[in-house]
Every structure is written in C-alpha cells, then in structure tokens.
C-alpha positions in Angstrom: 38.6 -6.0 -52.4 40.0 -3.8 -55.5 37.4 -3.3 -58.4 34.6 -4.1 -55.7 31.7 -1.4 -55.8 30.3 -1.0 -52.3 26.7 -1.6 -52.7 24.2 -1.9 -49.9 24.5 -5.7 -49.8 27.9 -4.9 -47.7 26.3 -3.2 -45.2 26.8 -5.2 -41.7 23.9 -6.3 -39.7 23.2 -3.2 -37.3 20.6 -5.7 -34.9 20.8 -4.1 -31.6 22.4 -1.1 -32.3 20.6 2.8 -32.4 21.0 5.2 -34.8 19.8 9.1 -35.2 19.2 10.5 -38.7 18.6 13.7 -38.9 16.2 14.9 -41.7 15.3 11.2 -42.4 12.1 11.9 -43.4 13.2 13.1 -47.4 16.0 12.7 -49.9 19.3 11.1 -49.0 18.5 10.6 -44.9 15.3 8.5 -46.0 17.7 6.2 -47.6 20.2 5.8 -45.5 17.5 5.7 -42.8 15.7 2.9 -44.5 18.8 1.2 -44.9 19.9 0.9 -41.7 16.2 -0.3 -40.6 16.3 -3.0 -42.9 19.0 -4.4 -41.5 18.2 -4.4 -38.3 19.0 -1.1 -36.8 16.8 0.5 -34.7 16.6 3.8 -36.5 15.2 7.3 -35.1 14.6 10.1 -37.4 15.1 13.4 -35.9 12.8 15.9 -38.5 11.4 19.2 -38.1 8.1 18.3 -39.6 7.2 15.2 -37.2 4.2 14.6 -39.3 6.3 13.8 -42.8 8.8 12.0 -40.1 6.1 10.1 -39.2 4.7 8.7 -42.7 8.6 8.1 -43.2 9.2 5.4 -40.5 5.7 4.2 -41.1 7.6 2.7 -44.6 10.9 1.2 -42.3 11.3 -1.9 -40.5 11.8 -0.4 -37.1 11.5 3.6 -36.7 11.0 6.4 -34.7 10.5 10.0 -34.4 11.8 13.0 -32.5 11.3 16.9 -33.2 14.6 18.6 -34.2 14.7 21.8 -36.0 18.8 22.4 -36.4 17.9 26.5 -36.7 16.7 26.9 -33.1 19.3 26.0 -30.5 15.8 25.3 -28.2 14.8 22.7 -30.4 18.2 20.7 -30.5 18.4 20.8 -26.5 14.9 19.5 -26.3 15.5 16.6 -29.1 18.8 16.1 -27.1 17.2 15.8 -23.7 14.2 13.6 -25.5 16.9 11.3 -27.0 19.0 11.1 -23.5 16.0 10.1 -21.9 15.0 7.6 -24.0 18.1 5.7 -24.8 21.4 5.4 -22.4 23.7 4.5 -25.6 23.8 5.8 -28.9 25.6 3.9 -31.9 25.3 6.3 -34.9 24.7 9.8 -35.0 24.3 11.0 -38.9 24.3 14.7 -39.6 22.6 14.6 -42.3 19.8 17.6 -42.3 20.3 20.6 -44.0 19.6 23.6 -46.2 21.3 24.6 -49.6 21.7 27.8 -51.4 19.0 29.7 -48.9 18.0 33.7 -49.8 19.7 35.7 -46.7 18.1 34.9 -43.8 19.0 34.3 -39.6 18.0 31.6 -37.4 16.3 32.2 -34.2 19.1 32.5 -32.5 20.4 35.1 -34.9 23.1 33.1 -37.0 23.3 33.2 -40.6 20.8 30.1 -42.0 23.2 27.9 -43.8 25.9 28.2 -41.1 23.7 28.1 -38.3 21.7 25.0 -39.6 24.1 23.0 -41.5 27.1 23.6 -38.9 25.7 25.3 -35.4 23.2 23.2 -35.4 24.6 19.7 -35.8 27.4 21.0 -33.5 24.8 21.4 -30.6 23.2 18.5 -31.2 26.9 16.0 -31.1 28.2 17.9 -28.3 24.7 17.3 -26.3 24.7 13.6 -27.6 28.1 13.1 -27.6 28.2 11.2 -23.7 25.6 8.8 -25.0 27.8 8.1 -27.4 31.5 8.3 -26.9 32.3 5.2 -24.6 30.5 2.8 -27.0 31.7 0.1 -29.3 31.7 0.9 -32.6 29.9 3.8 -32.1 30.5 6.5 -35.1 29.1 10.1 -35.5 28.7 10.8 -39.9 28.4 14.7 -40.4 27.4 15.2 -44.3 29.0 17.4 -46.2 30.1 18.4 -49.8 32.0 18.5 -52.9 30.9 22.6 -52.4 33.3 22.7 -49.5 36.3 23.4 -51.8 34.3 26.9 -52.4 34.4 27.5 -48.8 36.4 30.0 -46.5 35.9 30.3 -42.8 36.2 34.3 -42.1 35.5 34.5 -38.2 34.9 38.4 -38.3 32.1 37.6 -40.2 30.3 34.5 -39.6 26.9 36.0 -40.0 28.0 37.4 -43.2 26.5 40.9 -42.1 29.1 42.3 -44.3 28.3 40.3 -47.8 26.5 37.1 -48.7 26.5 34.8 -51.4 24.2 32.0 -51.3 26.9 29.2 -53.2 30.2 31.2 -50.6 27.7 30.7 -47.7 26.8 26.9 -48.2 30.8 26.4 -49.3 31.5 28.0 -45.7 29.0 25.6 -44.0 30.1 22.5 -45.8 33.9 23.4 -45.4 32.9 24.0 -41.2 31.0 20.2 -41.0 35.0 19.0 -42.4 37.0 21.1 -39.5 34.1 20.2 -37.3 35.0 16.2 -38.0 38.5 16.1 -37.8 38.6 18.2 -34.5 36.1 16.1 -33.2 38.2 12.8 -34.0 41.0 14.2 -32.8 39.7 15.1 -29.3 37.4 11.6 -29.5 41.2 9.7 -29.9 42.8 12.1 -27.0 40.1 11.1 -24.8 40.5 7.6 -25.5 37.0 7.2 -26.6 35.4 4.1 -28.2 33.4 6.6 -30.8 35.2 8.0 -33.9 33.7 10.6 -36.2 33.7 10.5 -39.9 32.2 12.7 -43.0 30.9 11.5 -46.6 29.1 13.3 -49.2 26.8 12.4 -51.6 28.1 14.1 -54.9 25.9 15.5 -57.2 22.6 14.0 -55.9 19.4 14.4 -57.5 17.5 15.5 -54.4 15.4 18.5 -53.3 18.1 20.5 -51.9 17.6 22.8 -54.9 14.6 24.1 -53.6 16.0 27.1 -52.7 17.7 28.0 -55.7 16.5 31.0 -57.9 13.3 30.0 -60.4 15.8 30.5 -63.4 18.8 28.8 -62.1 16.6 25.9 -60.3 15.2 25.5 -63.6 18.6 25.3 -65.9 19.8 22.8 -62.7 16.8 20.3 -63.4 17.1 20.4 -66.9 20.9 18.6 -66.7 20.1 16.8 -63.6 19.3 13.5 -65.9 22.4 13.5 -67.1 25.0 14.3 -64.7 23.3 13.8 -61.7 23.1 10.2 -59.4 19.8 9.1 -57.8 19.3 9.9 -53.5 20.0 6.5 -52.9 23.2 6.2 -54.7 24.1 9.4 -52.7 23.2 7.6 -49.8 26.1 5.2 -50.1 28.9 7.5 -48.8 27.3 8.2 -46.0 26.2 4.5 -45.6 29.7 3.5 -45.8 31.1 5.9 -43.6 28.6 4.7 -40.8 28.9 1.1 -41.4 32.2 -0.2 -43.1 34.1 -1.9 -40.6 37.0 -1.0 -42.7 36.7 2.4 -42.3 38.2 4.6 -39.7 38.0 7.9 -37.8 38.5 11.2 -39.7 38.4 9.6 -43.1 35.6 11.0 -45.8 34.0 8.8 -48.1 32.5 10.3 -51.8 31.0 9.2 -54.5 34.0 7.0 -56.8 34.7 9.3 -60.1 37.1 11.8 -61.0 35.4 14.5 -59.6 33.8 13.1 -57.4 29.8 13.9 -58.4 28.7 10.1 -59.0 29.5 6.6 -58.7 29.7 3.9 -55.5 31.4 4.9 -53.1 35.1 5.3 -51.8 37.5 7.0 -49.3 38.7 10.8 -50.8 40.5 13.8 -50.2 38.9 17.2 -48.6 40.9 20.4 -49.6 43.5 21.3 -48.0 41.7 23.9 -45.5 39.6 21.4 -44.5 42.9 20.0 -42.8 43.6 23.1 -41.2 43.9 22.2 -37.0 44.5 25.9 -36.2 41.4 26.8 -38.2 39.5 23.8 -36.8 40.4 24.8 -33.0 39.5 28.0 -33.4 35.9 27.5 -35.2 35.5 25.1 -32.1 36.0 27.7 -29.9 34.4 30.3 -31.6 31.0 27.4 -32.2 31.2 26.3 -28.8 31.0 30.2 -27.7 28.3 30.7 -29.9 26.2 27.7 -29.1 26.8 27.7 -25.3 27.7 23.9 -25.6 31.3 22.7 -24.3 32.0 19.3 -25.2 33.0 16.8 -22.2 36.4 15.8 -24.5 
C-alpha cells in the first residue's frame, strides 16, 4: 500500500511454522527472534554462548537453543546434525550472526575471521540445512548483510587476506559474499524447482554491539554520533523481519532500511551494487566456498 510503513503489526501469524536465528541471543537476532515468537513461531536460537541463549528464549513465547559457533566448521555440522534430528522441516533459516571490524585473526579452520564467520560459516550451515528446508511451503532462508557491502571486493587469490588486511575491506568482502551467496542460492533453489526461496536484508546503521571490535578511539567517536544518526536494534530488525515474513516479497530481493541512503527508517525493497549482481563472480565464490567448506549443496 504506497506511504504504508511496515511495522511489526504486518507480520503474518507464523503458528506452526520453525524458524533458526542465529545469534538470537543479542542485538538485532533478539528482536527478530522475539518477533517471530510472539507471533506464534516456534523459534530456535542457534548462539555460541548457550547460556546468554538460554536467558534469551527464557523472555520469548516459545524458544529454543542450539550451540553454533559459525568460526568452527565442527560446530556448524554438529548444530546442523542437532537441528536435522530434531525437526524434519524447517521454515526460516535467518543468517543473522556475525562479527564486524575484527583485529586480524583466523578461525579454527584457518580462514580469515570476518569471511569465515560472516560468509563460510552461514554457507555450511544452509547447505547442511538446506534439505530440511527446500521442498517446504513458504519456506525462506534471510542471510544479513550490509550497506558495507558497496566497500567490498571479492579477490579469490586472497581470501585469507594473507597478503593485506583491512578491518572495514574485510567486513565489505564478507557482507558483499552473503549478496552473491543469496542470489546464487535463489537461482539454483528456482532451477531445482524448490518450494524455498532465499532473500537478504540489512539493518542500516543500527545502534547495536557490533562495534565492539572497533579501535578504543574510533569505537569511542562512533558512540558519540550514534544518537543521532543511528536507528534502535529493533527498527533494524524490520528488514530482516520483512524479508522473512512479507508474503509480498520474493526470492533474491533485499530489503533495507527506507531513506536515501539507506541507514534508517522502516523498511523497503533496495538495490545491492552492481557486483553483488555479478553470476560469474557468484559461481565461482560458490565453488571456491563449497571447496573450502567441504559442503556441496544437493541443488
């Protein structure tokens, strides 16, 4: 409906259906997490401290909690084989979980942090998810991304970025991979012929605790303006709320924040750059993440 702000009160019952959140213990997955509990959904958050997890779905209608740390490929097999075993059908998978601007640093399975976590990782877990999930209803997979990805180059001789690194260039790369990631994935999802479709959103500039990470002085400075240019985690939330639950919406779109530069406001459909678009770039990071993941998708 034009001049209609998407609020929560649109979201559709979700009575019956499943969702994972991942990281929806804190910060924008705790509100989309609650959100979908409250109306109806029966929600599991997948969190790497199962303890804040925990005291997270203790505050939502109807929660649960699984161990998934997206920076070991161990843990994302075992959340995937808990998950498999618990429920036959999935209806929402939401990439949410992350890490922004981290010091130089490698997973356990030796991939650079931001790429390995915020792209690898999610990756894994879809592909090892993804039967559960593509042959139902409705079903949608969200992977969260940002207004950062326009920063972001893919260079696949250097993936670990052994050769240089840049916190803000890394965390572009990652955010711009979770975008190629999407559209290959709804590409293959509507080749199959599968009921599932695969969407992104991002949550603008959201005053969460992804900042963590930043340096004291430039964490500082970032705080100081946050009260005036940045939008509360549950305003963030709405994108990927939207993306998950608008029966409007449809496979590969992206959903941001509604003002001119995208940072704040309620939600609508936007534009990625055009890399994100990229299908030769896209196939070959799905190669190249399948090969360095050992997961092959069934699609």
């Amino acid at each position: 409906m034009a001049g209609h702000n998407w609020t929560t009160a649109d979201v559709p019952d979700q009575t019956g259906r499943t969702a994972i959140v991942t990281g929806g213990n804190t910060g924008l997955g705790f509100h989309v997490a609650r959100v979908l509990a409250d109306h109806g959904a029966r929600v599991v958050i997948a969190s790497r401290d199962t303890r804040k997890g925990a005291d997270a779905a203790a505050a939502m209608k109807s929660a649960e909690v699984v161990r998934l740390d997206l920076a070991s490929l161990a843990s994302v097999r075992e959340a995937a084989a808990e998950l498999r075993s618990r429920y036959d059908q999935l209806d929402l998978l939401i990439n949410n979980a992350g890490v922004m601007m981290t010091p130089y640093a490698r997973t356990e399975d030796g991939f650079e942090l931001q790429f390995g976590t915020n792209h690898l990782g999610p990756f894994a877990l879809t592909g090892l998810l993804i039967d559960q999930l593509k042959d139902v209803p409705g079903a949608r997979v969200v992977t969260v991304s940002s207004v950062v990805h326009r920063q972001g180059k893919i260079e696949f001789d250097d993936l670990a970025s052994e050769r240089s690194y840049g916190r803000s260039a890394a965390y572009g790369r990652s955010k711009l991979a979770n975008l190629l990631f999407t559209y290959e994935l709804q590409r293959r999802l509507g080749t199959a012929h599968a009921q599932a479709i695969a969407l992104a959103a991002h949550p603008g500039y959201a005053n969460t605790q992804l900042d963590r990470n930043l340096p004291p002085l430039l964490r500082a400075g970032t705080r100081a303006v946050v009260p005036f240019i940045a939008q509360s985690a549950a305003m963030g939330a709405l994108p990927i709320l939207r993306a998950a639950t608008d029966p409007r919406a449809r496979g590969g779109e992206f959903y941001g924040p509604g003002n001119m530069m995208q940072t704040r406001g309620a939600p609508k459909l936007v534009k990625s750059n055009a890399l994100s678009y990229n299908e030769n770039i896209a196939r070959r990071l799905w190669t190249e993440s399948e090969r360095l993941t050992g997961i092959t998708y069934p699609l």
